[in-house]
Structures are given as C-alpha cells and as structure tokens.
PyMOL Python script that loads the backbone (N, CA, C, O; Angstrom):
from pymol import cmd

cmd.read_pdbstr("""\
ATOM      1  N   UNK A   1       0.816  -1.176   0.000  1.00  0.00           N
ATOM      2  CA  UNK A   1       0.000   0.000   0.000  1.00  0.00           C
ATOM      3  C   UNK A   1       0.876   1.264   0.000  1.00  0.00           C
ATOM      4  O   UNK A   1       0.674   2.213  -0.757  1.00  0.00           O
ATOM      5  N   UNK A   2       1.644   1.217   0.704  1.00  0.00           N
ATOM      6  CA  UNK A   2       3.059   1.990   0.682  1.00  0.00           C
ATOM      7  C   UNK A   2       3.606   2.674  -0.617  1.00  0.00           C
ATOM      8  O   UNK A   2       3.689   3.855  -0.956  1.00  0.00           O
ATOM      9  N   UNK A   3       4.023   1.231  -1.348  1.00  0.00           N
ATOM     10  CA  UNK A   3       4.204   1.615  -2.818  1.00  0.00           C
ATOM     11  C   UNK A   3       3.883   2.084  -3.776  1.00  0.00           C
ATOM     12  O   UNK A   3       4.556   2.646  -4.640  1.00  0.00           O
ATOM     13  N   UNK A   4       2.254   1.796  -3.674  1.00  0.00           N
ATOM     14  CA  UNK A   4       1.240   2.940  -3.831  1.00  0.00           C
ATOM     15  C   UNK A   4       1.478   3.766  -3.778  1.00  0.00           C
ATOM     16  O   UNK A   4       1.827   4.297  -4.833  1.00  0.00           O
ATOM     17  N   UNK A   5       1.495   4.541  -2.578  1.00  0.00           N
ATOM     18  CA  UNK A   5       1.025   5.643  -2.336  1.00  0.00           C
ATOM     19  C   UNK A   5       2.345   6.453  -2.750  1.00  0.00           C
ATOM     20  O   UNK A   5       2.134   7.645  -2.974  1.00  0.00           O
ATOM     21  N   UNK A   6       3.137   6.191  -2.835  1.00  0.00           N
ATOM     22  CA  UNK A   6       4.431   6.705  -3.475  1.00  0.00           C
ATOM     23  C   UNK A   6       4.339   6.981  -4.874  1.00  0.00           C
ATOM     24  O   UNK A   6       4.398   8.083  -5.420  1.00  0.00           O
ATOM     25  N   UNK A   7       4.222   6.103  -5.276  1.00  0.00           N
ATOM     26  CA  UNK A   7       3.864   6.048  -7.226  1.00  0.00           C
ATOM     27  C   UNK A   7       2.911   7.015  -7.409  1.00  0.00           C
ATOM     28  O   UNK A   7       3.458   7.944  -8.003  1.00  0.00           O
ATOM     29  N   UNK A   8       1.383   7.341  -7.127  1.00  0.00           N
ATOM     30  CA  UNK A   8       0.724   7.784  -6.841  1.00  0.00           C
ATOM     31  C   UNK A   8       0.787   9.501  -6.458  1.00  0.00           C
ATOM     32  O   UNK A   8       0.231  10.516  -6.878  1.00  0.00           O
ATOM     33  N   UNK A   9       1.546   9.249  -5.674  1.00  0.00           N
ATOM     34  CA  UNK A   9       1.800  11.199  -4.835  1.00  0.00           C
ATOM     35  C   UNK A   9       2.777  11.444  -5.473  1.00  0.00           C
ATOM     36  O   UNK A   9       2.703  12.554  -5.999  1.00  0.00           O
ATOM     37  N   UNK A  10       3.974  10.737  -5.746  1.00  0.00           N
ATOM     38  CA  UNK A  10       4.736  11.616  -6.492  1.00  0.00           C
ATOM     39  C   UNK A  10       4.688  12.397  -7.974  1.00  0.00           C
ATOM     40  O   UNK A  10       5.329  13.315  -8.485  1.00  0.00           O
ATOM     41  N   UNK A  11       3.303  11.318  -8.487  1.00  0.00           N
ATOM     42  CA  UNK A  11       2.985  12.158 -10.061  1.00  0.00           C
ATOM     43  C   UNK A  11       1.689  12.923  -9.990  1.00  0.00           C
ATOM     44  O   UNK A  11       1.003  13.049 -11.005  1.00  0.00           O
ATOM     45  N   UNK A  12       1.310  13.459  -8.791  1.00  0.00           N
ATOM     46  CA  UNK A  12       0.138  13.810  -8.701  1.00  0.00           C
ATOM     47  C   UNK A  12       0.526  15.571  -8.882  1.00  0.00           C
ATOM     48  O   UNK A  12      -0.417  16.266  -9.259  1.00  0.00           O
ATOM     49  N   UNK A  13       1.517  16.090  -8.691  1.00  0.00           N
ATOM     50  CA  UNK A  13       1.974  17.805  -8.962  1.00  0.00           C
ATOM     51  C   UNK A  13       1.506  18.587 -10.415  1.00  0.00           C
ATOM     52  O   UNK A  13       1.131  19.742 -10.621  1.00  0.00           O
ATOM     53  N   UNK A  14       1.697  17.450 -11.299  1.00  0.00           N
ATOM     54  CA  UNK A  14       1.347  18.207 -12.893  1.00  0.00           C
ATOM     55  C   UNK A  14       0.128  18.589 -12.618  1.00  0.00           C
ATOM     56  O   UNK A  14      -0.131  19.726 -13.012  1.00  0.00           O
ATOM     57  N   UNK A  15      -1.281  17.654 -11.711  1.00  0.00           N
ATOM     58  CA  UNK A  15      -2.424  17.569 -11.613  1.00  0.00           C
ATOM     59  C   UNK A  15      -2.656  18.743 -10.644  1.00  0.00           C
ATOM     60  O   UNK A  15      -2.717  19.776 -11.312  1.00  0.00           O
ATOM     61  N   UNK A  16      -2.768  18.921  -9.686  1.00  0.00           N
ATOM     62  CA  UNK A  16      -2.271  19.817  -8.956  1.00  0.00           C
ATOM     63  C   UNK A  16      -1.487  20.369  -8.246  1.00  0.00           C
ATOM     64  O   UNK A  16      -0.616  19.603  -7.834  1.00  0.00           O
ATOM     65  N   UNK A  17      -1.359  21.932  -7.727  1.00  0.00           N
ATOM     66  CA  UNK A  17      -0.079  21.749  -7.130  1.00  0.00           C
ATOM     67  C   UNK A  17       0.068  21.967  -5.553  1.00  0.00           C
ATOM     68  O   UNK A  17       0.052  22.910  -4.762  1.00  0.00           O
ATOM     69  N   UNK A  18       0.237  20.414  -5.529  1.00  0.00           N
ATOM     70  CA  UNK A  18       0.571  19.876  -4.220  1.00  0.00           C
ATOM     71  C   UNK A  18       2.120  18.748  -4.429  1.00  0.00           C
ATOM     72  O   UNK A  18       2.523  18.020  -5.336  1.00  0.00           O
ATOM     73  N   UNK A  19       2.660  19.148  -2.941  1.00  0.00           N
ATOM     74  CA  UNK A  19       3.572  18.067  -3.285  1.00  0.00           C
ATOM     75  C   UNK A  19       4.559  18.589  -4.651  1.00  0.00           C
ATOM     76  O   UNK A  19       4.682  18.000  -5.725  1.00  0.00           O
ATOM     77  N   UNK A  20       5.243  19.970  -4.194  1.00  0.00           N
ATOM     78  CA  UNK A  20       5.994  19.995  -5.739  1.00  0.00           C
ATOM     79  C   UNK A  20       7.719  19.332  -5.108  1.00  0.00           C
ATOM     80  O   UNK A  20       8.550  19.104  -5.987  1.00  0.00           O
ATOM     81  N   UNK A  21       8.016  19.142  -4.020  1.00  0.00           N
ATOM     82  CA  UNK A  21       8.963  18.644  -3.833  1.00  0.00           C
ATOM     83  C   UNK A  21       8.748  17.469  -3.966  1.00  0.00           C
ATOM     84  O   UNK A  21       9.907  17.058  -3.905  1.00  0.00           O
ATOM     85  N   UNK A  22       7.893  16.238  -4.159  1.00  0.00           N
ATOM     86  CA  UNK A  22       7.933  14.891  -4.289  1.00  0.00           C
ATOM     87  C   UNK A  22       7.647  14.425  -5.471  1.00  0.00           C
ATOM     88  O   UNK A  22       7.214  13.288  -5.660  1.00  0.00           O
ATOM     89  N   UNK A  23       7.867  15.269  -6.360  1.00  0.00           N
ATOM     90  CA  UNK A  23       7.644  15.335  -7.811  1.00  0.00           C
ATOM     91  C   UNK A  23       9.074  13.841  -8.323  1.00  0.00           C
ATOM     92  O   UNK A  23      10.301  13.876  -8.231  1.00  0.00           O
ATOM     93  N   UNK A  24       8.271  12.895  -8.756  1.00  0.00           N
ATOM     94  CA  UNK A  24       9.442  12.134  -9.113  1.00  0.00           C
ATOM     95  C   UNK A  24      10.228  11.370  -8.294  1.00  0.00           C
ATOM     96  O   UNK A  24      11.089  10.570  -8.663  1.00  0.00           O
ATOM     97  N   UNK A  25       9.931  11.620  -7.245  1.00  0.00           N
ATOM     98  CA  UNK A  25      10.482  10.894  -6.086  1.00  0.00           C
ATOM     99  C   UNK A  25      10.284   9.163  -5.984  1.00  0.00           C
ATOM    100  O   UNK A  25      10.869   8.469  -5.154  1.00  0.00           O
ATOM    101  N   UNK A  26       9.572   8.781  -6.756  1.00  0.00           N
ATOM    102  CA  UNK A  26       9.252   7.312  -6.776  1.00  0.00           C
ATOM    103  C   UNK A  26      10.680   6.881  -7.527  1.00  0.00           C
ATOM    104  O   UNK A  26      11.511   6.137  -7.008  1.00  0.00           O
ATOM    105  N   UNK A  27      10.783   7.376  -8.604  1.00  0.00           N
ATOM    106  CA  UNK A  27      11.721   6.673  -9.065  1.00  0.00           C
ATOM    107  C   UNK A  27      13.184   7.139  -8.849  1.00  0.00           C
ATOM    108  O   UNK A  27      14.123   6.504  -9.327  1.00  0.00           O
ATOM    109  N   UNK A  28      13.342   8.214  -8.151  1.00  0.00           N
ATOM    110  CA  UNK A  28      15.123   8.450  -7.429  1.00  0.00           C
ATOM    111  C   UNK A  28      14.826   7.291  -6.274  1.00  0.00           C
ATOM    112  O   UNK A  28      15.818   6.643  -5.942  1.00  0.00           O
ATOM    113  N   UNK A  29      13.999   7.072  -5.848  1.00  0.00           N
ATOM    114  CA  UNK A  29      13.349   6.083  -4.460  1.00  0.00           C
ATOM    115  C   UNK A  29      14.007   4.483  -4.873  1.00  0.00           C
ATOM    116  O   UNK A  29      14.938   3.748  -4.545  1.00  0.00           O
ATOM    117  N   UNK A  30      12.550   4.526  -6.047  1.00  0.00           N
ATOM    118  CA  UNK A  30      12.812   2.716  -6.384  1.00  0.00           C
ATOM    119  C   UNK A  30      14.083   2.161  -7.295  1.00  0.00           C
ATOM    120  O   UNK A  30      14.218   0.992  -7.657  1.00  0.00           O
ATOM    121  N   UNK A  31      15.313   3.656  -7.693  1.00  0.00           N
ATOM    122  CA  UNK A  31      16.319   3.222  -8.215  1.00  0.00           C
ATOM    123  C   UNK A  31      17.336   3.152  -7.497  1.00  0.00           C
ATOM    124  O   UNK A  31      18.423   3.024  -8.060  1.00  0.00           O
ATOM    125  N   UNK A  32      17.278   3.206  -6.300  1.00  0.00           N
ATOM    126  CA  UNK A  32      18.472   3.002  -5.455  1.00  0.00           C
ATOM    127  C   UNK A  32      18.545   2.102  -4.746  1.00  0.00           C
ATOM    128  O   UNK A  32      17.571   1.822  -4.047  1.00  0.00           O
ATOM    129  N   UNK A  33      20.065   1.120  -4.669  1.00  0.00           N
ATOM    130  CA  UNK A  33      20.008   0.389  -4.124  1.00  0.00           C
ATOM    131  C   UNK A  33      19.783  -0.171  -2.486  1.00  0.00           C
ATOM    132  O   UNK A  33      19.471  -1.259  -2.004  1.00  0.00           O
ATOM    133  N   UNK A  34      20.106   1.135  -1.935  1.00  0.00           N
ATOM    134  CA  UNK A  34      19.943   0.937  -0.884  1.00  0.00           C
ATOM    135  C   UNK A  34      18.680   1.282  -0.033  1.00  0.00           C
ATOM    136  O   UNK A  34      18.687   1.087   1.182  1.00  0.00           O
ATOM    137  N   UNK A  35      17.450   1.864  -0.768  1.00  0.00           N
ATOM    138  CA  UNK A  35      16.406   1.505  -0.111  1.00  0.00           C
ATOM    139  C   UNK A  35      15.946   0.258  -0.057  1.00  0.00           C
ATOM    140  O   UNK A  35      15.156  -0.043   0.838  1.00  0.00           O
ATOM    141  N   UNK A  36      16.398  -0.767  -1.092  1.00  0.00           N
ATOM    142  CA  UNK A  36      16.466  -1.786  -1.338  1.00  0.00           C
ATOM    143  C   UNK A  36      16.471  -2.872  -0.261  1.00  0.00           C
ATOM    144  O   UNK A  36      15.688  -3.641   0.296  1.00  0.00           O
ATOM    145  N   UNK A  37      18.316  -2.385  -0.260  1.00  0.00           N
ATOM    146  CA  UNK A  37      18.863  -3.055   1.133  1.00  0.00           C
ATOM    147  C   UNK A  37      18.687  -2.948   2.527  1.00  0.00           C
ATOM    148  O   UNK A  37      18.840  -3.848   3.353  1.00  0.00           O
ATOM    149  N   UNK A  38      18.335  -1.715   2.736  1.00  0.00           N
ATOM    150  CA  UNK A  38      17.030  -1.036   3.832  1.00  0.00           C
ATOM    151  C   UNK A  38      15.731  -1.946   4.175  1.00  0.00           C
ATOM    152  O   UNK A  38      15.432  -2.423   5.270  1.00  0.00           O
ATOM    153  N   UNK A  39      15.127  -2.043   3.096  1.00  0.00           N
ATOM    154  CA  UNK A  39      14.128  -2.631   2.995  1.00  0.00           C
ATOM    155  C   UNK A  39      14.204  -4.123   3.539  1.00  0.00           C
ATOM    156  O   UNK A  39      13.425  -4.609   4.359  1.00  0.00           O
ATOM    157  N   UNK A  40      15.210  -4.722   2.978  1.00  0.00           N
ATOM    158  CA  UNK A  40      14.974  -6.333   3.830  1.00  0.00           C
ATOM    159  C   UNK A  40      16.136  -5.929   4.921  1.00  0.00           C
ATOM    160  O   UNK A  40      15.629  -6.228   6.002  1.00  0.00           O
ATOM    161  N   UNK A  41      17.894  -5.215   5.248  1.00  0.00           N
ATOM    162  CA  UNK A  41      17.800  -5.330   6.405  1.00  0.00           C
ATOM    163  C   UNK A  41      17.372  -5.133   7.752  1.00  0.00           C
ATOM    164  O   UNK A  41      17.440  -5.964   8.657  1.00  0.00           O
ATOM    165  N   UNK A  42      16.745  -3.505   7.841  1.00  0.00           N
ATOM    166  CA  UNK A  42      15.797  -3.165   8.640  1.00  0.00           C
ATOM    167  C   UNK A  42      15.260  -4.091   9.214  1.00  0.00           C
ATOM    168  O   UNK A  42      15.773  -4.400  10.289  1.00  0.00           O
ATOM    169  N   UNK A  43      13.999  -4.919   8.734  1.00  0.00           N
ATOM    170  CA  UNK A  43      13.346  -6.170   9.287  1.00  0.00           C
ATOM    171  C   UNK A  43      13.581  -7.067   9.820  1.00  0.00           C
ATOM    172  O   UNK A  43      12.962  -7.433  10.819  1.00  0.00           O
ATOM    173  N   UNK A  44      14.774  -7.823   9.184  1.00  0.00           N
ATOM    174  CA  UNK A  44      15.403  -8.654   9.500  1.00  0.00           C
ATOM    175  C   UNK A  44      16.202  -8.387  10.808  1.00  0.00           C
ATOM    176  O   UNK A  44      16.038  -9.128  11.777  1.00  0.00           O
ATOM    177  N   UNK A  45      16.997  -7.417  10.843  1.00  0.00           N
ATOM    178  CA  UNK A  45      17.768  -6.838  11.916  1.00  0.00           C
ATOM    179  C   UNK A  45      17.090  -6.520  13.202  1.00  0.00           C
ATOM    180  O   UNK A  45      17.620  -6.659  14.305  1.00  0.00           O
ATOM    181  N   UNK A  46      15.485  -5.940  12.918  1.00  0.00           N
ATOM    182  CA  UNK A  46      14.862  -5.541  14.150  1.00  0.00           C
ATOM    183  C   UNK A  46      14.659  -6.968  14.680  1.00  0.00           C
ATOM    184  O   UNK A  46      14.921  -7.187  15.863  1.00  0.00           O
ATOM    185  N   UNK A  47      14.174  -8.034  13.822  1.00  0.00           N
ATOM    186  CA  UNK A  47      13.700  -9.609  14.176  1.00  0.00           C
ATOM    187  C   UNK A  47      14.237 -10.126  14.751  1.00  0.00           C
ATOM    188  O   UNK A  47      13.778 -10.680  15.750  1.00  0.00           O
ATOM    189  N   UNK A  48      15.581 -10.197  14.357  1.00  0.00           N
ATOM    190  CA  UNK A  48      17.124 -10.675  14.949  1.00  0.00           C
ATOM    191  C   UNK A  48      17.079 -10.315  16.601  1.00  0.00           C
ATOM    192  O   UNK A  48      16.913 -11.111  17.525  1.00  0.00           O
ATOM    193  N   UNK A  49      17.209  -9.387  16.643  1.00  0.00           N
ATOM    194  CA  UNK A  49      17.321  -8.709  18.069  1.00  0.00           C
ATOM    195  C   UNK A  49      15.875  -9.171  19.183  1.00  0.00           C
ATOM    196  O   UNK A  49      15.938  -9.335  20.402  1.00  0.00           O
ATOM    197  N   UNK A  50      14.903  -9.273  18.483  1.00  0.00           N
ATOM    198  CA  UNK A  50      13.947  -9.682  19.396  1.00  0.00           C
ATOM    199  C   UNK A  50      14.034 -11.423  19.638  1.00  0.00           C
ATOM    200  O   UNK A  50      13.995 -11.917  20.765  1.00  0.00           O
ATOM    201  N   UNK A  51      14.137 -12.106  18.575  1.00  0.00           N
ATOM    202  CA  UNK A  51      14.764 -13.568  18.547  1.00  0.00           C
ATOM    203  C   UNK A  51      15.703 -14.175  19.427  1.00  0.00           C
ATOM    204  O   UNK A  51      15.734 -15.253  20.020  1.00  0.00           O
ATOM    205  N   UNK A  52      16.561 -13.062  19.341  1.00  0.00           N
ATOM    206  CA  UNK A  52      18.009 -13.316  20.206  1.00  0.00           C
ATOM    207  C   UNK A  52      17.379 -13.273  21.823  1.00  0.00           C
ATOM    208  O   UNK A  52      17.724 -14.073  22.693  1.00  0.00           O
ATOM    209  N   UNK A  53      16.523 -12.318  21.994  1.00  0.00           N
ATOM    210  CA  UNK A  53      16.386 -11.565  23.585  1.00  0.00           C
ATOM    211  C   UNK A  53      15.694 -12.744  23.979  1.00  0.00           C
ATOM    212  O   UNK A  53      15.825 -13.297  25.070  1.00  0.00           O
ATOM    213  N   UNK A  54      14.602 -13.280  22.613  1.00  0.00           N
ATOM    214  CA  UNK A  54      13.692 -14.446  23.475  1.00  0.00           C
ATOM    215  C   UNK A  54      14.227 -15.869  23.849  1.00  0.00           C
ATOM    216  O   UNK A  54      13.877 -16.719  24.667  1.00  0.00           O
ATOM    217  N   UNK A  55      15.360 -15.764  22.781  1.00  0.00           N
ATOM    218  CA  UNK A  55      16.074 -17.181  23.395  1.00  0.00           C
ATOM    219  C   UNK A  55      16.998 -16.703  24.509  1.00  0.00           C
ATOM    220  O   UNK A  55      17.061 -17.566  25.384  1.00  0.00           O
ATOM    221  N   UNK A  56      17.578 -15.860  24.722  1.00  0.00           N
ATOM    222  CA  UNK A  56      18.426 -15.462  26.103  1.00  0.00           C
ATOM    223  C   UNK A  56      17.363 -15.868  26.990  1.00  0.00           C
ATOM    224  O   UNK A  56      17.522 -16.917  27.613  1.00  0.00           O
ATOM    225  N   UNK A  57      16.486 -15.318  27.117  1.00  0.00           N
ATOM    226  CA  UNK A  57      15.442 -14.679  28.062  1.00  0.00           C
ATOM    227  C   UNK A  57      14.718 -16.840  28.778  1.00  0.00           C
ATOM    228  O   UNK A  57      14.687 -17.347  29.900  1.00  0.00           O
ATOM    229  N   UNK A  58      14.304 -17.380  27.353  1.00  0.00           N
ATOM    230  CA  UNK A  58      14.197 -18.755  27.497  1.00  0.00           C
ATOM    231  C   UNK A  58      15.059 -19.879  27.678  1.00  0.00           C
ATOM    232  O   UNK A  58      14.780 -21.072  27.797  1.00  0.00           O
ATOM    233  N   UNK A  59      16.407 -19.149  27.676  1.00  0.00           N
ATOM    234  CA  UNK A  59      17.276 -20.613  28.147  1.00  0.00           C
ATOM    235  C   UNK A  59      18.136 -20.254  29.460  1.00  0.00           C
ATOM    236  O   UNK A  59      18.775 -21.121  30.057  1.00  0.00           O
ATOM    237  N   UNK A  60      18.085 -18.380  30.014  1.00  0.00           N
ATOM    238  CA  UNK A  60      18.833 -18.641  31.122  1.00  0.00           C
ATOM    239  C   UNK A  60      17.389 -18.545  32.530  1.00  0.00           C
ATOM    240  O   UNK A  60      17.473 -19.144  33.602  1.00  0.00           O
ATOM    241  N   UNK A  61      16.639 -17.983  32.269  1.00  0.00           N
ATOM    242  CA  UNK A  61      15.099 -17.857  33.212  1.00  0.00           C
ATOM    243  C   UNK A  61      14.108 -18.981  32.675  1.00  0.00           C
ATOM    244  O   UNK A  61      13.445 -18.503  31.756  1.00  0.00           O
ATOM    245  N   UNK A  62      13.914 -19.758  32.822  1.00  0.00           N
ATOM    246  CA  UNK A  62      13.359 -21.501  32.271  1.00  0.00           C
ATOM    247  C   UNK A  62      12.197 -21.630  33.375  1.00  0.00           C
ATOM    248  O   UNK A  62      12.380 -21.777  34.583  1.00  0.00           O
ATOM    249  N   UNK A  63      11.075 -21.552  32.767  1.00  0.00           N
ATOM    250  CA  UNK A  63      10.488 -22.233  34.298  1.00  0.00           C
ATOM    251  C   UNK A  63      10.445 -23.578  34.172  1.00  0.00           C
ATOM    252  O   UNK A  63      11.128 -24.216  33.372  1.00  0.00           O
ATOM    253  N   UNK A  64       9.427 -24.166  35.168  1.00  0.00           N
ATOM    254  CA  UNK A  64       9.694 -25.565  35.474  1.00  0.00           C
ATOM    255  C   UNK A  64       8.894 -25.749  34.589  1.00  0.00           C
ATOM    256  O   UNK A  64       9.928 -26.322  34.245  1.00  0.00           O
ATOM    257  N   UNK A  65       7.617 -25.950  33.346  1.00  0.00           N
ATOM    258  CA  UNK A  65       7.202 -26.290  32.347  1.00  0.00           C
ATOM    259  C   UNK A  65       8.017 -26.527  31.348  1.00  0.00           C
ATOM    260  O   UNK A  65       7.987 -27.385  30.466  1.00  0.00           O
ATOM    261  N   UNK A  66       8.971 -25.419  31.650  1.00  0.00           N
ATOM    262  CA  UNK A  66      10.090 -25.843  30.357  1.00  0.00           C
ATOM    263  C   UNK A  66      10.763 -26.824  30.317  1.00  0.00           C
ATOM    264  O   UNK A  66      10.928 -27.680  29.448  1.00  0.00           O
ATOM    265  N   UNK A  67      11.288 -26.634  31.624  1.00  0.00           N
ATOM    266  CA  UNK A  67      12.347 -27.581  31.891  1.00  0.00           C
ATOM    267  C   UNK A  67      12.071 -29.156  32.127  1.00  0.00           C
ATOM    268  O   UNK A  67      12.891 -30.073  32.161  1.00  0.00           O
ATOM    269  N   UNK A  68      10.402 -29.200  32.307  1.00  0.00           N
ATOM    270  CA  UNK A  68       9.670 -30.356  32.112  1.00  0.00           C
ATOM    271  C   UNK A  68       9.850 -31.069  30.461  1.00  0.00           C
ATOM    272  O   UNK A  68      10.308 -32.094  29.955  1.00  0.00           O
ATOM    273  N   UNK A  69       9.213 -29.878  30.062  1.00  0.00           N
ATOM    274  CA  UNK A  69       9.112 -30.549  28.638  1.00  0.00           C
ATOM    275  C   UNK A  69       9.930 -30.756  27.601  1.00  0.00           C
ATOM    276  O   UNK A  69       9.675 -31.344  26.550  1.00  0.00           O
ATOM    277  N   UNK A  70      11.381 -30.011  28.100  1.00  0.00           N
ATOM    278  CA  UNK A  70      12.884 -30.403  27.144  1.00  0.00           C
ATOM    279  C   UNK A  70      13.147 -31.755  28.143  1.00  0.00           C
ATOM    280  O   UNK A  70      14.276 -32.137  27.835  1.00  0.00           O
ATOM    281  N   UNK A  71      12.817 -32.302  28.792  1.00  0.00           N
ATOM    282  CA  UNK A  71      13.141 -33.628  29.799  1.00  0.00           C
ATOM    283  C   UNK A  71      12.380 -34.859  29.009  1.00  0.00           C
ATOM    284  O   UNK A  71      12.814 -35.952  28.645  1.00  0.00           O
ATOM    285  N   UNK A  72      11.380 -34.398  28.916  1.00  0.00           N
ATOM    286  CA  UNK A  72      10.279 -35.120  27.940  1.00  0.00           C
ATOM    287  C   UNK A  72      10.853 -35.315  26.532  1.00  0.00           C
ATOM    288  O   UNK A  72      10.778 -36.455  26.076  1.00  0.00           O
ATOM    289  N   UNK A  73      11.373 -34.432  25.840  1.00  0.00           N
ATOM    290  CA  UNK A  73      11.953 -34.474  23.975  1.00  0.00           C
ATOM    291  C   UNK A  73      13.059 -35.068  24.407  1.00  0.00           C
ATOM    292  O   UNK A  73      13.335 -35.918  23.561  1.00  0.00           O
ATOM    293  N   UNK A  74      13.900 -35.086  25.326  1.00  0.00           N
ATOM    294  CA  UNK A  74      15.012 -36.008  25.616  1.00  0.00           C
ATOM    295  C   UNK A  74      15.045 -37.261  25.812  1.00  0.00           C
ATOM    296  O   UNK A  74      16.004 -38.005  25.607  1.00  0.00           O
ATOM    297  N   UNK A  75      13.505 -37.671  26.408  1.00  0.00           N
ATOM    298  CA  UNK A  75      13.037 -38.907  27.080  1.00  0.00           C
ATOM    299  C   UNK A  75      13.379 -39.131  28.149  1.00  0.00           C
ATOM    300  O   UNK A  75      13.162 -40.254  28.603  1.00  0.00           O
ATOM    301  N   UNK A  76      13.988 -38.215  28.880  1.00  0.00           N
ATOM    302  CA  UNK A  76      14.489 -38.585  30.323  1.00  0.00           C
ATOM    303  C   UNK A  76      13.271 -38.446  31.332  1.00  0.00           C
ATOM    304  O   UNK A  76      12.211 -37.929  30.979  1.00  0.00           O
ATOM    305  N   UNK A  77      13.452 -38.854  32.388  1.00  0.00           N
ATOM    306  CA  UNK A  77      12.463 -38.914  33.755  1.00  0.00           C
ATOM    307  C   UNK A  77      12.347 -37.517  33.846  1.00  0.00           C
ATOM    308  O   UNK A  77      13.454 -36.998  33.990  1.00  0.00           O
ATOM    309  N   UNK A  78      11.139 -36.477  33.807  1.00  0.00           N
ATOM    310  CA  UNK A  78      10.964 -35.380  34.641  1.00  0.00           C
ATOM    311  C   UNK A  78      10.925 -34.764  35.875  1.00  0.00           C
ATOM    312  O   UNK A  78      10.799 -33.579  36.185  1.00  0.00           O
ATOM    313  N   UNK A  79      11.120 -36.280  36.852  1.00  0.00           N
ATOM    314  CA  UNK A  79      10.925 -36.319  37.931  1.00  0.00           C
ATOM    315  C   UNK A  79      12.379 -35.309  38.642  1.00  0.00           C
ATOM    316  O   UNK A  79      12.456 -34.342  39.400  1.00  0.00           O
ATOM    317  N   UNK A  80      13.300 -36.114  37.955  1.00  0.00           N
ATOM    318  CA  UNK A  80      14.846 -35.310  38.160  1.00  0.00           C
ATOM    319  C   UNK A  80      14.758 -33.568  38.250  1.00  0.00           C
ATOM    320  O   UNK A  80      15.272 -32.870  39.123  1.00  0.00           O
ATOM    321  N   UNK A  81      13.958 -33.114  37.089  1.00  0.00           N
ATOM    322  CA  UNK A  81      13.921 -31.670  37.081  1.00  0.00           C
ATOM    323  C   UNK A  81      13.188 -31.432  37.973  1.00  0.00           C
ATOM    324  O   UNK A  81      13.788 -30.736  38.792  1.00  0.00           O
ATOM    325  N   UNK A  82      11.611 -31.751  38.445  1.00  0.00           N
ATOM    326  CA  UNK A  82      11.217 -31.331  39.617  1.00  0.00           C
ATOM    327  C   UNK A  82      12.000 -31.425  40.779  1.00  0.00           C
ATOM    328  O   UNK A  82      12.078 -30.406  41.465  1.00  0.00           O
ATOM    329  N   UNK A  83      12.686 -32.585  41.198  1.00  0.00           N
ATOM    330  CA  UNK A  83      13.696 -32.690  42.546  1.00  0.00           C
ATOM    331  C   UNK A  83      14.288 -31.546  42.521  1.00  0.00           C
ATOM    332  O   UNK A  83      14.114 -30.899  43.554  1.00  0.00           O
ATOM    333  N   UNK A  84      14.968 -31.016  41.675  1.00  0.00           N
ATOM    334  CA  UNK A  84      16.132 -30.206  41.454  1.00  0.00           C
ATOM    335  C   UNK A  84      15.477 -28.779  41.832  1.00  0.00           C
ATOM    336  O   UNK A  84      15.754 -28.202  42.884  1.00  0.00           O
ATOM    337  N   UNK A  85      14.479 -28.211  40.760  1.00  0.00           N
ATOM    338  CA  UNK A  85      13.736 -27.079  41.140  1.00  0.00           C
ATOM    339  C   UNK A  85      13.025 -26.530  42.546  1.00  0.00           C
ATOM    340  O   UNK A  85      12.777 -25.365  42.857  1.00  0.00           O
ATOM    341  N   UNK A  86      12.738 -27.979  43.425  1.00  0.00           N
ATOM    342  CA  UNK A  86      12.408 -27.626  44.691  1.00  0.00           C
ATOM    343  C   UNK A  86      13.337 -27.843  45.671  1.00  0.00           C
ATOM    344  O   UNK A  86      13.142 -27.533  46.846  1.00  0.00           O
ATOM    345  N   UNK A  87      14.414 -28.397  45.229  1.00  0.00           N
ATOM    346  CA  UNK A  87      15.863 -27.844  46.372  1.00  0.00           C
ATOM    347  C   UNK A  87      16.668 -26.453  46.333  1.00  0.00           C
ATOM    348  O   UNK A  87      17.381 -26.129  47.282  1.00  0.00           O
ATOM    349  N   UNK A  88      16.519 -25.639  45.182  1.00  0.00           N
ATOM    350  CA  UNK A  88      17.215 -24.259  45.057  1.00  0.00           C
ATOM    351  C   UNK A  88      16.329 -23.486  45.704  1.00  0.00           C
ATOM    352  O   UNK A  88      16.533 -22.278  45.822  1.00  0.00           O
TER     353      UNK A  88
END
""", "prot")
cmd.dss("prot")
cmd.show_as("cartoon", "prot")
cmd.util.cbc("prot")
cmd.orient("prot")
C-alpha cells in the first residue's frame, strides 16, 4: 500500500499543485540500491534482536514447564527436574 502511495503522490503535482517537492520521487526512491537493502535489512535486523532476547530470556530464566518438557523431547524422567527445582 506503501508503494502505492508513493507512485501515486509523487505524479500527482502536474495535476495539482501539491507536493511539488515529491515530484518524481518514486523513481530516485525505487532506483536506489539501498532503499532496497534497507528494505529487507531493517526487518530482518529488528527480528534478529527480538529472537536473540527471546532465546536469552528462554534458556537462562526456564520455568519448570520448560524444563519439564525439554526432559520429555530427551526422554528422560521429569521427575529429576522437579527434585532439582524444589531444592534451590
């Protein structure tokens, strides 16, 4: 919708005059490479950082559901992780 509205407003000045500085601006925009590269690293980079925080956040603060149910995909006794969690 974005892209739109870019394509859109920037040829809209001949029509009236509004917007005489964004005259053309779509295409100094969509010919550069680095809005480009903007475009997917931005996203990626913000993702990254929230990804990262949730696995920090999930492998050093674990509650005991967790730590139940990686006991379970291991096949080991869960019983071990409960012992453990109610002696600290």
């Amino acid at each position: 919708m974005w892209f739109l509205f870019v394509i859109v407003y920037s040829r809209f000045w001949p029509v009236l005059p509004l917007a005489v500085v964004f005259c053309g601006m779509d295409t100094m925009l969509f010919t550069t490479p680095v809005f480009w590269f903007g475009l997917v690293l931005i996203p990626v980079t913000t993702l990254l950082i929230d990804v990262i925080c949730k696995l920090i956040y999930n492998t050093v603060f674990k509650s005991i559901t967790e730590a139940v149910r990686e006991s379970e995909i291991r096949k080991n006794d869960p019983s071990h992780v409960l012992h453990e969690s109610r002696s600290s």
